[in-house]
N, C-alpha and C positions, 0 to 999 in steps of 0.2 A: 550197456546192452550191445556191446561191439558185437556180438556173435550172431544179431540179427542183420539180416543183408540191408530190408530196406532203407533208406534213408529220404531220398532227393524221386524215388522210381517205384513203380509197384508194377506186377507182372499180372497182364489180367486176361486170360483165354489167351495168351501170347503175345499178346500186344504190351511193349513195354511202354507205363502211361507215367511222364514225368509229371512232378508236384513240385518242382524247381518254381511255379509260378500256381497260384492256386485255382481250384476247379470248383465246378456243380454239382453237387450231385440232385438229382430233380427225386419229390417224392411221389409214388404211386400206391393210395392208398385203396388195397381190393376190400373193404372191408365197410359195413352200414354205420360203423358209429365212433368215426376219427374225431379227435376232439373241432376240427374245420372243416365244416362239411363240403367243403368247394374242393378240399382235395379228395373226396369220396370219385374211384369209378366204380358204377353198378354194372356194365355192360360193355363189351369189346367194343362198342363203337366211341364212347365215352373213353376206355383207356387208351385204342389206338389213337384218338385224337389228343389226349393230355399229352401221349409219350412223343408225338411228330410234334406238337406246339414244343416241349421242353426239349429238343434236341435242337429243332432250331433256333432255339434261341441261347441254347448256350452249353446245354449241362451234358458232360463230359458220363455221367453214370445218372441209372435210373434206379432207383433205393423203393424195390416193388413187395409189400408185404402184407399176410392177411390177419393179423391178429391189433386192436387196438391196445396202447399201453399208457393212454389217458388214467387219471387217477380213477379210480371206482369201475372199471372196465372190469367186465367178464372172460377169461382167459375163455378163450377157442382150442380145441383137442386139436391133437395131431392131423385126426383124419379130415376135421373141418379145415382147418388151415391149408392140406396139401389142395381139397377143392378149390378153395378160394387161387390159392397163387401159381400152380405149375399148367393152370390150361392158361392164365393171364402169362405167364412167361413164353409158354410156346407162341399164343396170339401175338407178342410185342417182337418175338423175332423171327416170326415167317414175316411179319413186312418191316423192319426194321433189322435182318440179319446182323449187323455191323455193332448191333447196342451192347452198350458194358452196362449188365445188369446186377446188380446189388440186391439179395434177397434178405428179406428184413423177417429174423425168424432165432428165438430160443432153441429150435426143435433141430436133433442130427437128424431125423428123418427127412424133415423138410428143406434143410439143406442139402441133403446129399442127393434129393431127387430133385433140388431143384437147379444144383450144378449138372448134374448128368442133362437137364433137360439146355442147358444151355448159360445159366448166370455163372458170374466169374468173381464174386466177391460174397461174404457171409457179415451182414449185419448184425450182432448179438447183445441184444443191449443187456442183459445178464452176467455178460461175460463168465460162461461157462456156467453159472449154479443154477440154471433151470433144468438142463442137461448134463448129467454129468459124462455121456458120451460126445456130446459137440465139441471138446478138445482135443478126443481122443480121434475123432473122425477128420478135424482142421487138419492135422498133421499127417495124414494120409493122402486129404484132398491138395494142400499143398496151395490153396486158392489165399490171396487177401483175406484178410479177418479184421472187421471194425469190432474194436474191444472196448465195452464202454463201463465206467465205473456209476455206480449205482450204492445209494444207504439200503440197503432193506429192500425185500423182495418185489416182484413186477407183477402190478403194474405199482406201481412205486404208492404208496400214502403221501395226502399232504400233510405237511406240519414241518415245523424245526426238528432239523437233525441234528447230534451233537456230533463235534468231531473235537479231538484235540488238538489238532489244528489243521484247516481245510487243505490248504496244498502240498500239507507235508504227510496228508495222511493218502490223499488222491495218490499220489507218486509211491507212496511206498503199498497203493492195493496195486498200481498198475506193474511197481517191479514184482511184487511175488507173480503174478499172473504171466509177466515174459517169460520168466524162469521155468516156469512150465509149458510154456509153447515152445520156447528156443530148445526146450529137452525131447520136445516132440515130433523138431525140423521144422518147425512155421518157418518161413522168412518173409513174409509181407505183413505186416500187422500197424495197424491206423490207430490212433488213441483219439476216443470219443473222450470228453469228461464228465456228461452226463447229465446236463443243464435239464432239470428241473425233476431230478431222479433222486429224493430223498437229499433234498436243499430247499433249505428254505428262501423268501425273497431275497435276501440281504446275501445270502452265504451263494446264492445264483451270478450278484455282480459281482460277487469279491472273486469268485471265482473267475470269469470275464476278465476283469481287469489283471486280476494275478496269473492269466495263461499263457505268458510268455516264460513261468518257471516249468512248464511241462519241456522245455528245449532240453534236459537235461536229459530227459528219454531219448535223446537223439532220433525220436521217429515223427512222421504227419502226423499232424491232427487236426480231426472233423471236430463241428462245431453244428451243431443242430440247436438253434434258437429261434426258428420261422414260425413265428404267429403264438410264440409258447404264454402261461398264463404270465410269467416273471413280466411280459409286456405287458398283457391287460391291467396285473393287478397295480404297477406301477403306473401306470397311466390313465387306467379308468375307462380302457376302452373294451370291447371284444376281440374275440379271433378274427372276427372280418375286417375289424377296423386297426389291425395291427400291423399293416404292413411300414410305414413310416418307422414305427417302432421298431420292426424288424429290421430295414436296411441299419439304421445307427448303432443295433448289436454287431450286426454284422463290418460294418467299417472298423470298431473296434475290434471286433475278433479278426480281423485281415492282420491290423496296427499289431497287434500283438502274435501275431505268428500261425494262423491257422491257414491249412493246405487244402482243405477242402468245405466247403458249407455246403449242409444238407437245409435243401430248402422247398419251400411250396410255388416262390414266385419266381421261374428262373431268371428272367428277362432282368426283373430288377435287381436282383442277386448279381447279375454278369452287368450293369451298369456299374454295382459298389468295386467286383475286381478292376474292372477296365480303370475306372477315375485312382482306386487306388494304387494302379501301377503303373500308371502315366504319370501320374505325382511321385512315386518312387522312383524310376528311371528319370525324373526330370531332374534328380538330386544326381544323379550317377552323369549325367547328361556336361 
């Protein structure tokens, strides 16, 4: 994938943001029925204070979107979704101008009105088949695109998915999908893998632990596993009670190469990069 630029740098409203060292991204969910209700804001007063907690405490992008894609979730229209997110966009950056916002959205509608209104990045966990103009508009907007793979339509079914074999199949959905944005001009593109998007328990950690074969894309990759079911149902707990859970995904996904985690908890998210790169540089050291 030489012919795509990014690598180590992503260009986001102009600010060139390096991934040479890994980031936060903090979630903002505008929306009543996220699968963790503590990441739910109802009300500006509710989102301005998640997005001031999750800045200072660490997270580098704020991942704000209005549709849930919890299994058994009711898709949101167009028109519903741009209510939900483009008046919470404007809200987050008349008092947070400086924010690298992340809109979490299937829809070119809703991206494209909700970079004009100010976000600098396009989360699509469909990676283009909900829309089949959201590729055709990526490469005009020219903005970051988190491209995430996914079995089967959104919001995703539970059950075992079959693959002929998990990470040789992930790699080869995520190269035809380059081939088509690098023919379109993208040059900033993220690889999501898709943790709990048509995988089963089993085929969640294999995937986890075999994420260091994604290196061969030569580009970052997010890793979104904050409070997901792959913890409860391995452990027996709930979404409330899975943060423990969640930091030990996340050390491993650092261990094995991921540039960015998209998460609920920022604070303790930005404890697992600090210890695990103080332990890294202590080897360089």
């Amino acid at each position: 994938m030489q012919a795509l630029l990014t690598k180590n740098s992503i260009n986001c409203g102009g600010y060139l943001i390096s991934l040479a060292e890994p980031k936060l991204m903090g979630i903002l969910n505008c929306t009543p029925d996220s699968f963790f209700s503590d990441s739910r804001v109802g009300s500006d007063r509710e989102l301005l204070l998640a997005a001031e907690n999750m800045l200072q405490d660490g997270a580098t992008f704020l991942d704000l979107g209005g549709q849930s894609t919890r299994p058994g979730a009711t898709q949101v229209s167009v028109e519903e979704e741009l209510l939900r997110v483009i008046p919470a966009i404007k809200a987050v950056l008349r008092v947070f101008p400086n924010a690298l916002i992340s809109v979490d959205t299937f829809y070119a509608e809703v991206a494209k009105q909700a970079i004009l209104e100010g976000a600098v990045m396009v989360n699509d966990v469909s990676a283009g088949e909900e829309d089949p103009q959201l590729f055709e508009l990526m490469g005009k907007l020219k903005v970051p695109y988190v491209l995430m793979h996914s079995k089967g339509r959104i919001p995703a079914l539970p059950g075992k998915a079959i693959y002929d074999n998990l990470m040789l199949d992930i790699i080869q959905f995520f190269a035809a999908k380059l081939r088509m944005l690098i023919d379109l001009g993208l040059a900033d593109v993220i690889l999501d893998p898709g943790f709990g998007f048509g995988k089963s328990l089993q085929q969640n950690y294999a995937l986890l632990y075999q994420l260091n074969q994604l290196k061969i894309l030569e580009l970052p990759v997010l890793v979104g596993v904050s409070r997901k079911s792959m913890i409860q149902k391995l452990l027996g707990t709930t979404a409330a009670e899975s943060l423990n859970g969640t930091s030990s995904l996340h050390m491993l996904a650092l261990e094995r190469g991921a540039k960015i985690l998209r998460v609920h908890d920022v604070k303790e998210a930005n404890h697992c990069i600090q210890i695990f790169n103080f332990a890294k540089n202590s080897v360089k050291s």
